[in-house]
C-alpha positions in Angstrom: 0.6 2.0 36.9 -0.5 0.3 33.6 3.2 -1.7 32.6 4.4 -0.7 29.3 3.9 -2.6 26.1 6.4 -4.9 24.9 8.6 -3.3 22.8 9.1 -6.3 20.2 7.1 -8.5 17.8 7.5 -12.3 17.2 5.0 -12.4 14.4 4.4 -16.4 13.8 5.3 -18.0 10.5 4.9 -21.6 9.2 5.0 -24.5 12.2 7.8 -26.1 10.2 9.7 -23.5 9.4 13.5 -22.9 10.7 13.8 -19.2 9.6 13.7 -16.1 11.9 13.9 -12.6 10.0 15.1 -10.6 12.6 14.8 -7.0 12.3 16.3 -5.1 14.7 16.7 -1.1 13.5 13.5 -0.6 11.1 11.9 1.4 13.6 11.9 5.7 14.5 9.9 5.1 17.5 11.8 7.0 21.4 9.6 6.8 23.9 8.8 10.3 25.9 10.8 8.8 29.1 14.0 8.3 26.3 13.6 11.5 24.5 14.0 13.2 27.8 17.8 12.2 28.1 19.3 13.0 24.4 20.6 16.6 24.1 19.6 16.7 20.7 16.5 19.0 19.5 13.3 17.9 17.5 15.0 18.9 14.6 18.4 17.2 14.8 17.0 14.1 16.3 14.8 13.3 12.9 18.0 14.0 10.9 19.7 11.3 13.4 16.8 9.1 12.8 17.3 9.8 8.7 20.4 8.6 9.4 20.5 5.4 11.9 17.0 3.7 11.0 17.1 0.9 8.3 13.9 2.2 6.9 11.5 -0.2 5.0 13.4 -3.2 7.0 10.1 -4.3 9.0 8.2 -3.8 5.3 11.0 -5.9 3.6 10.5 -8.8 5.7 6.8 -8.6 5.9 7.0 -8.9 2.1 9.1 -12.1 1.8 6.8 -13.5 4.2 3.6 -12.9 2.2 5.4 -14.1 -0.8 6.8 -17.5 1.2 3.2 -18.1 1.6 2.8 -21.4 3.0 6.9 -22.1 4.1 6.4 -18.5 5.6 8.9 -17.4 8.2 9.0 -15.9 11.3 9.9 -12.5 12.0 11.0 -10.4 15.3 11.0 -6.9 14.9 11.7 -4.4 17.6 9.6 -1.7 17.9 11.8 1.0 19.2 14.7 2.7 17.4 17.8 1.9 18.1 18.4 5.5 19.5 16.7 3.6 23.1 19.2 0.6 23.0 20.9 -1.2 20.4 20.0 -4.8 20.7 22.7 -6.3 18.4 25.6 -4.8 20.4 27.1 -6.5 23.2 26.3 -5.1 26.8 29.5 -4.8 27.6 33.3 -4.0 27.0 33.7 -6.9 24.3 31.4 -3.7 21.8 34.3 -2.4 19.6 31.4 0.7 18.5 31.9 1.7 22.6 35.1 3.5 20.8 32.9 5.9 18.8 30.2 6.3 21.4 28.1 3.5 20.0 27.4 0.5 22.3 24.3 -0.9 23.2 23.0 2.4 24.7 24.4 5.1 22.6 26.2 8.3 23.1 26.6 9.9 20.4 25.2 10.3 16.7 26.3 8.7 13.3 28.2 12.2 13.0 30.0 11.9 16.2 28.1 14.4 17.8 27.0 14.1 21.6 23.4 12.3 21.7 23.4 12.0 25.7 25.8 12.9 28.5 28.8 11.2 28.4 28.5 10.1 31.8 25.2 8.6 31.0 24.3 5.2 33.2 23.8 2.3 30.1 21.9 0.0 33.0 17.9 1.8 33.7 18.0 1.2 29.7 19.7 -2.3 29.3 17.4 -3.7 32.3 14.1 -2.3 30.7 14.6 -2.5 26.8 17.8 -4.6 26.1 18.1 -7.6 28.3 14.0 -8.5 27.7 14.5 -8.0 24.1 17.7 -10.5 24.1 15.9 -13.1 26.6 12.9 -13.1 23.8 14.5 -13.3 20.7 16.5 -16.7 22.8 12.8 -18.0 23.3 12.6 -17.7 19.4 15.4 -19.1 18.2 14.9 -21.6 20.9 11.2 -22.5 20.1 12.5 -23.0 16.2 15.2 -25.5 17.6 12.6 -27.6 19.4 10.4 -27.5 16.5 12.4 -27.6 13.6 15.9 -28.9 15.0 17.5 -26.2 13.5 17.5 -22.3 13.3 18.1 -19.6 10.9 18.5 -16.4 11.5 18.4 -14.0 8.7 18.7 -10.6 10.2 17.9 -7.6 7.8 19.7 -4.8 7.9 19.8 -1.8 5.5 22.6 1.1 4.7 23.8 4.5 3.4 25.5 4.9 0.0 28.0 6.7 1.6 29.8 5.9 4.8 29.2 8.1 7.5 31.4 9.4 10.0 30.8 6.4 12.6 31.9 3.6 10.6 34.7 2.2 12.1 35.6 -0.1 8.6 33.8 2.6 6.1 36.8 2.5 3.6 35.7 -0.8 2.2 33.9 -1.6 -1.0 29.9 -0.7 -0.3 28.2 -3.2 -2.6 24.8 -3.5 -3.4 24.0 -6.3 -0.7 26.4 -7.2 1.7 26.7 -10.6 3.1 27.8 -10.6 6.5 28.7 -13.8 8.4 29.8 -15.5 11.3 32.9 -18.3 10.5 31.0 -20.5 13.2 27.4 -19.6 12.7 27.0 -19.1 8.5 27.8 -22.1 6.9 28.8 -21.9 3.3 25.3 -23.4 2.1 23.5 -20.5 3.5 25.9 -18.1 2.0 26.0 -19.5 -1.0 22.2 -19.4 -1.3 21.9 -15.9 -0.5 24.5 -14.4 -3.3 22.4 -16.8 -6.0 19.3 -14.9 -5.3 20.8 -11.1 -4.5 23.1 -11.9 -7.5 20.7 -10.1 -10.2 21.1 -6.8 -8.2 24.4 -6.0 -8.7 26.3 -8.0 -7.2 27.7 -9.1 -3.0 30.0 -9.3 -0.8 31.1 -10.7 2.3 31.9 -8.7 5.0 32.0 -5.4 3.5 31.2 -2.2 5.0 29.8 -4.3 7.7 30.9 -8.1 9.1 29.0 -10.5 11.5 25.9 -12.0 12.0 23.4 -11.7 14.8 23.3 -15.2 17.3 21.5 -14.6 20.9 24.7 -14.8 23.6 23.2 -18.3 25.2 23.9 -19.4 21.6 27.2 -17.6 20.2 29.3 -20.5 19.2 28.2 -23.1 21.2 24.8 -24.0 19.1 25.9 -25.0 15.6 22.5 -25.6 15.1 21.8 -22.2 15.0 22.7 -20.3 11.8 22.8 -16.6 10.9 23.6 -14.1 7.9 23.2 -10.9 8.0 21.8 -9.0 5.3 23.0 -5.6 4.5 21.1 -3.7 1.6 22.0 -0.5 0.3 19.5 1.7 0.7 19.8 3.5 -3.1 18.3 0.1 -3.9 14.9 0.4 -2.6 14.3 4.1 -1.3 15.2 8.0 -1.5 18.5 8.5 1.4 18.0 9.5 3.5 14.6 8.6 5.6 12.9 8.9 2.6 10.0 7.0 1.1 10.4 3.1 -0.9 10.6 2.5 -4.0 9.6 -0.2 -6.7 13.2 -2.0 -5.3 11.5 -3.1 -2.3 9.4 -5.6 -3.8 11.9 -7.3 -5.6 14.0 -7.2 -2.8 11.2 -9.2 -1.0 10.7 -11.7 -3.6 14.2 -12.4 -3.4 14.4 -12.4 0.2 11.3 -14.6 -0.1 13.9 -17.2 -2.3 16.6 -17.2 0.2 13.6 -18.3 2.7 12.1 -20.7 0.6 15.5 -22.1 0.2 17.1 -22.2 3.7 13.5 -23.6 4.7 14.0 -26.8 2.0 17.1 -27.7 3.7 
């Protein structure tokens, strides 16, 4: 039997850069094997996928990068949606989104309706997508360390204009790029640096509709030389909501993203 591709990207950027753009949900891609176990139909699934994918993400990050040119970053994107597994949640009871049905392998939709059987077994999934997409993106972060001596990870994210029924903190203020950070991983340089250059598109904030920032487990406060912010775009920036095409907001989201790069990677 011919093994599967991997289902994840490391796409190389400059030798001396510290920067990872990690891009976890860009993709609408569920393998045949996956489709099989969600009760939703053809129909409903693509409205799911509307919904849950941070469309453009994987095209945002490949635009900074050919704008960074020559202090270019790195970037791991996953290839699958995050209907298969959900590589940014933890594997285990420490997921607060396991209260609406959406830990690392997910139950039910944005909408709280069922996606697979309740009683469905998270493990088959977690061994064959999850845990080899967490030991790789380690490898990154630690090839950057032993390289560089340092690693950033900016991990790019997009979301709805309106907050759907699976946001456990929803009620918050939804601004135009939200900053989320890590009090041991984000220091205030890096989050400083990234409301300078979103600042010109209407403004940030910290934390708001969504908090934290992505650090692989072998990492999670005990590296301090590993560094993350999450970046949280609202997706009436840059494209028609919801799953619809880009618009002209991409590219200046690029270039900026491009800044923050050029930035971090100075030091």
């Amino acid at each position: 039997m011919t093994p599967e591709p991997p289902s994840f990207l490391l796409l190389p950027g400059a030798a001396g850069s510290p920067v990872i753009l990690h891009v976890p949900h860009s993709s609408r891609t569920v393998p045949a094997p996956v489709r099989e176990a969600i009760v939703l139909d053809d129909a409903a699934l693509e409205r799911e996928l509307d919904h849950i994918t941070d469309a453009h993400t994987a095209e945002l990050a490949a635009e900074a990068a050919a704008v960074a040119g020559a202090r270019g970053p790195w970037r791991f994107v996953n290839g699958l949606s995050r209907l298969v597994v959900d590589p940014e949640r933890f594997p285990d009871e420490r997921e607060e989104m396991r209260a609406v049905g959406m830990g690392a392998v997910y139950t039910h939709t944005t909408h709280r309706a069922p996606l697979r059987p309740i009683d469905t077994d998270p493990a088959p999934l977690l061994d064959r997508y999850y845990h080899p997409y967490a030991e790789a993106m380690t490898e990154a972060v630690e090839d950057r360390l032993a390289a560089t001596g340092r690693a950033v990870i900016i991990d790019v994210h997009s979301y709805p204009t309106h907050a759907l029924p699976y946001e456990l903190h929803g009620h918050g203020p939804r601004p135009p790029v939200c900053l989320g950070t890590d009090e041991y991983h984000t220091p205030a340089a890096l989050l400083e640096h990234a409301r300078g250059v979103f600042a010109d598109f209407g403004g940030t904030d910290v934390n708001s509709p969504f908090a934290g920032a992505y650090v692989p487990l072998k990492h999670h406060r005990t590296t301090p030389e590993v560094t993350s912010l999450m970046l949280e775009i609202r997706r009436d920036l840059y494209m028609s909501e919801p799953g619809g095409p880009a618009g002209l907001g991409l590219a200046a989201l690029g270039t900026a993203l491009a800044e923050l790069v050029e930035r971090v990677s100075a030091g």
